[in-house]
N, C-alpha and C positions, 0 to 999 in steps of 0.2 A: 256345279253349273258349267254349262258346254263353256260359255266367252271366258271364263276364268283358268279356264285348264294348263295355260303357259305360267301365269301366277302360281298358282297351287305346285307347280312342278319346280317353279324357282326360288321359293319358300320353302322348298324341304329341306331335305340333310342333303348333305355331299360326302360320300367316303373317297379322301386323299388317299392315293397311293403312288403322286407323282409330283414332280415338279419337272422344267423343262429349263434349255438356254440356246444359243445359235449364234452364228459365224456368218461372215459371207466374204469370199473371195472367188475372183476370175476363174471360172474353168481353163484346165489346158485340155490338149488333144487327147489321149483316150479318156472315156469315160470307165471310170471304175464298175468291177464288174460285183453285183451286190450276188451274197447270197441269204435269205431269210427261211430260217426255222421255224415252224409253229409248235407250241406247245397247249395244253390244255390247262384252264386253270378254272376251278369250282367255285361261283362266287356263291354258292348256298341255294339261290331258287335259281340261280341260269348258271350256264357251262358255254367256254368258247375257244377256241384255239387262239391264241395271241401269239406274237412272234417272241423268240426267247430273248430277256433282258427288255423288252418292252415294258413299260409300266399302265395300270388304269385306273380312272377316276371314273367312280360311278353315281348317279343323283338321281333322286326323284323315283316314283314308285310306279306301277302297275302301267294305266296309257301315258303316265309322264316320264315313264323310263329311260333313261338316258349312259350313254356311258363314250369314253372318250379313253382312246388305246395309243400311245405316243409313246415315240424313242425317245429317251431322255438326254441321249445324245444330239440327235437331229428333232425340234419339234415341228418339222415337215414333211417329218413320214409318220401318217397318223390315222386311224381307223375313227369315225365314229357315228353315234347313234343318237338320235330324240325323237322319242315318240309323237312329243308333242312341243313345236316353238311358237309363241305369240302372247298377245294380240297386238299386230301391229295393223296400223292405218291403212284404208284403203283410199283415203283422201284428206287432203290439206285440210277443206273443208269440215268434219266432222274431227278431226284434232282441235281446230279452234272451238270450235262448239263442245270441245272435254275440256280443254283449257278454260273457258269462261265459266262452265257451270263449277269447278273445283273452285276457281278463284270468287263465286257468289257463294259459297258457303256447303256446297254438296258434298259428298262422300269423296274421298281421296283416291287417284285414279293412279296405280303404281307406274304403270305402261305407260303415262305422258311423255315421257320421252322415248318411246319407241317411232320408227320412222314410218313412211310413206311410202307404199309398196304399191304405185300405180305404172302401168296395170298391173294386176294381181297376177302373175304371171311363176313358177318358179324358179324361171332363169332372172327375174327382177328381184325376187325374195332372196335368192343368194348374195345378189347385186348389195345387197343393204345388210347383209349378214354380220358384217366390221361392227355395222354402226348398232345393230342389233347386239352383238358381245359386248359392248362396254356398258349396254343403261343396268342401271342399278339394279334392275332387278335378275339380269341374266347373270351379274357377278356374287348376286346371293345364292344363284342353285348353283354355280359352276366358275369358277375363277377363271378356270383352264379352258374354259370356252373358245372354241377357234375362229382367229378374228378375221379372215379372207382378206385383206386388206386390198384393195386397187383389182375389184373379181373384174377377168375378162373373159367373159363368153367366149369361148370356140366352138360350139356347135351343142345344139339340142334335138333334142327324140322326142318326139310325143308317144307317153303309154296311158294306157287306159284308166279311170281315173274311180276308185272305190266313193266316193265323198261327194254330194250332191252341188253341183253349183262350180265343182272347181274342176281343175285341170292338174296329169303329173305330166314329169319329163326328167327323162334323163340329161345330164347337162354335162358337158365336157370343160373345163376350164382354166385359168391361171391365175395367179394372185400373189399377194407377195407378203414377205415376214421376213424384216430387219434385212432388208436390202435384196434379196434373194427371191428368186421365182420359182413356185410350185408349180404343180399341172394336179388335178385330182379331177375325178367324177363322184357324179352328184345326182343322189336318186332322192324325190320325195315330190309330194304333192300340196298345195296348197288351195282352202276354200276358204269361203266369208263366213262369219257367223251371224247367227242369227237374228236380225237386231230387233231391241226391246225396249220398251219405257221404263223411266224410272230412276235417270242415272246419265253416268257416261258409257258408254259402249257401242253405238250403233254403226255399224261402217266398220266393223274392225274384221278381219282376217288371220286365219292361222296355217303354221306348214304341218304337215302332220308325216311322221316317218320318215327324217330327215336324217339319209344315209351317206358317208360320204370316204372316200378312202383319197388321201393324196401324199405324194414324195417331191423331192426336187425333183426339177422337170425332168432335167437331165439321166434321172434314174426311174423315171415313170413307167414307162417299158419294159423294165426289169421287175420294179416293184405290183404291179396291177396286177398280175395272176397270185402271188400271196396273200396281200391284202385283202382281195376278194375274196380268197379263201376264207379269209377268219371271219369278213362278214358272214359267210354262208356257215360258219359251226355255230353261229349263237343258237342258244337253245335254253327256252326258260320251261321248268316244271310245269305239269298241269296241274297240280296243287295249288300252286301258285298262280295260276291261269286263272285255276278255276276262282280260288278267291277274290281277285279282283273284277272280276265278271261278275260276281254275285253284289260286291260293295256296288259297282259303277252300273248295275242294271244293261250289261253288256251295249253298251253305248258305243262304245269303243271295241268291238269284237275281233276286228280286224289289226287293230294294234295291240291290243293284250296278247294278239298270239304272234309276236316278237319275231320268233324261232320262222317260221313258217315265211314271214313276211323279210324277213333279210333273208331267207333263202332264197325268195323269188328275186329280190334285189340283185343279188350275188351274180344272178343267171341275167339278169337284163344287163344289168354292167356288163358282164362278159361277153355277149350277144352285142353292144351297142360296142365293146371295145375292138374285138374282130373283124366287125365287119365296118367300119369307120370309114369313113374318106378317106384317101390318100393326100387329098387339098385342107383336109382341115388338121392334117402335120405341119402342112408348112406356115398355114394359117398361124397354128402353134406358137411355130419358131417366129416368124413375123413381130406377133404380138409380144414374144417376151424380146425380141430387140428393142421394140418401143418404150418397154418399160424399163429396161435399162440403161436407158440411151445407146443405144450399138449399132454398128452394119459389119453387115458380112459382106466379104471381094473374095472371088477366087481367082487362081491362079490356072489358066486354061489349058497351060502345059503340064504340069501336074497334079491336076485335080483336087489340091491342098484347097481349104477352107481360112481364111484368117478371119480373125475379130477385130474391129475398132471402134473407138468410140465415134457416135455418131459424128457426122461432119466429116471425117477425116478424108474419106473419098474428092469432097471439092477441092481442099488443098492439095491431093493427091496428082488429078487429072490433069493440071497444067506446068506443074515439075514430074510426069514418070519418067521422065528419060534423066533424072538425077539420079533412078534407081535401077540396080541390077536386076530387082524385080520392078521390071517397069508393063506389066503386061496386066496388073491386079482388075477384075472387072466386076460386079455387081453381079451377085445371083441369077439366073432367070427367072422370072418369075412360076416356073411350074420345074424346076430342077430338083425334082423327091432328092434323089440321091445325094445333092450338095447340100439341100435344106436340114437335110437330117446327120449329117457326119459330123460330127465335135467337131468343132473349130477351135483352131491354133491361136493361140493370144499376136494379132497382127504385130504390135508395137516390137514386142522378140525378138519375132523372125521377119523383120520388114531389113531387106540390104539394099 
């Protein structure tokens, strides 16, 4: 059944072959320079290049296919895959109307605590993605599920969209995990389903081919062209194609054929990352100040960059001439090249 297809995906099995942990402390001035190896590894019906020492958990079968690729060291740099996530609400309204009929006696609805995806949007459906990894039913296909936490939109792409009624988009973003700020893109689409009598289900929505590669931010830039890469090697059997086309009465034609469809992904990522705004870097950096409370001051004789915590600029301005750097001034606001240089830990180097 179409509205059941996130259930059925998170009621399967899960094969473990990872676990994860994380850190967070102050960047200083350079950023470390990464380098990532891909290798090849055969998971029986599909094949993909993953980066070496990376681990993967993979769950669910055929259009519920999912797989989730993480450094076990950093679980911020992380590759992944779902064919199919849902059903979550497309209104407040039709939640209570699942809630009332389960509580008069009706069939048990797993998804009641899935959230409220208005508008149905897929930059709104990431928006809720947190809150989507923790309900019960997404920690039964997938423990390791990644939980976006605090997603901040930086910028979206409209692409063409395979699935009646919905809309895809490329999504630029930031979000956070144990203090720390990622940056990832995010490819996938999301429609309504189809609604029916009988039950609960009417009003509810799903994202479908939910692609998504992201690192700490700080190493985004570095990390985006390998990442992508290993999106673009997945590659499942046509034995295996074929079987699940013949179970599912090729319902899903377009996602059973995995391989073909993170290739296209692979190439719009790459397409949507080149050619990018120059305003939606600084945008970037902007946005992850706020999230962890900071500002950036430079320094206009040496073009040095510092970090502080936020506020510190007020106290600053009416004692600078306490300071030997007494010249510290706030970004401009279109300064690419200040907006994007590592920043110095102010407190350090403030004389």
């Amino acid at each position: 059944m179409i509205r059941s297809a996130f259930l059925g995906a998170f009621l399967g099995g899960c094969l473990l072959l990872a676990a994860c942990g994380g850190g967070s402390e102050r960047q200083e001035a350079e950023t470390p320079k990464v380098k990532v190896d891909l290798e090849t590894l055969d998971g029986g019906f599909f094949t993909i290049q993953m980066p070496v020492g990376w681990e993967i958990v993979t769950a669910g079968a055929c259009s519920e296919f999912a797989f989730l690729i993480r450094d076990p060291a950093d679980p911020l740099r992380q590759v992944f895959y779902f064919g199919q996530v849902g059903p979550v609400y497309m209104s407040e309204q039709q939640k209570m109307i699942d809630r009332q009929y389960v509580a008069m006696g009706g069939y048990p609805s797993p998804w009641l605590d899935m959230p409220v995806v208005a508008p149905l949007t897929p930059a709104n459906f990431l928006a809720q993605f947190g809150q989507i990894a923790r309900t019960g039913v997404a920690q039964s296909f997938m423990p390791q599920c990644p939980r976006l936490d605090n997603f901040q939109v930086v910028s979206t792409a409209p692409q063409p969209c395979p699935f009646p009624g919905g809309s895809t988009e490329l999504v630029r973003a930031l979000f956070t995990r144990d203090g720390r700020v990622g940056e990832g893109l995010f490819f996938l689409s999301v429609a309504p389903l189809l609604p029916y009598t009988g039950g609960p289900g009417g009003g509810n929505a799903v994202a479908f081919m939910l692609t998504g590669i992201t690192s700490p931010k700080e190493l985004f830039p570095q990390m985006e062209e390998p990442l992508r890469r290993c999106v673009g090697s997945f590659h499942m059997s046509e034995a295996y194609v074929r079987d699940c086309m013949a179970r599912q009465n090729q319902t899903y034609g377009a996602i059973l054929r995995a391989g073909k469809t993170l290739s296209d992904a692979s190439d719009i990522i790459m397409e949507g990352w080149e050619s990018r705004n120059r305003t939606d870097d600084i945008v970037a950096e902007r946005r992850s100040d706020a999230i962890l409370g900071r500002e950036r001051l430079y320094d206009p004789e040496t073009g040095e960059v510092y970090e502080f915590d936020n506020g510190f600029y007020d106290t600053y301005l009416p004692n600078q001439d306490r300071y030997e750097m007494s010249n510290l001034q706030p970004l401009p606001e279109d300064a690419y090249d200040l907006w994007t240089r590592a920043p110095l830990d102010g407190p350090r180097h403030l004389r």
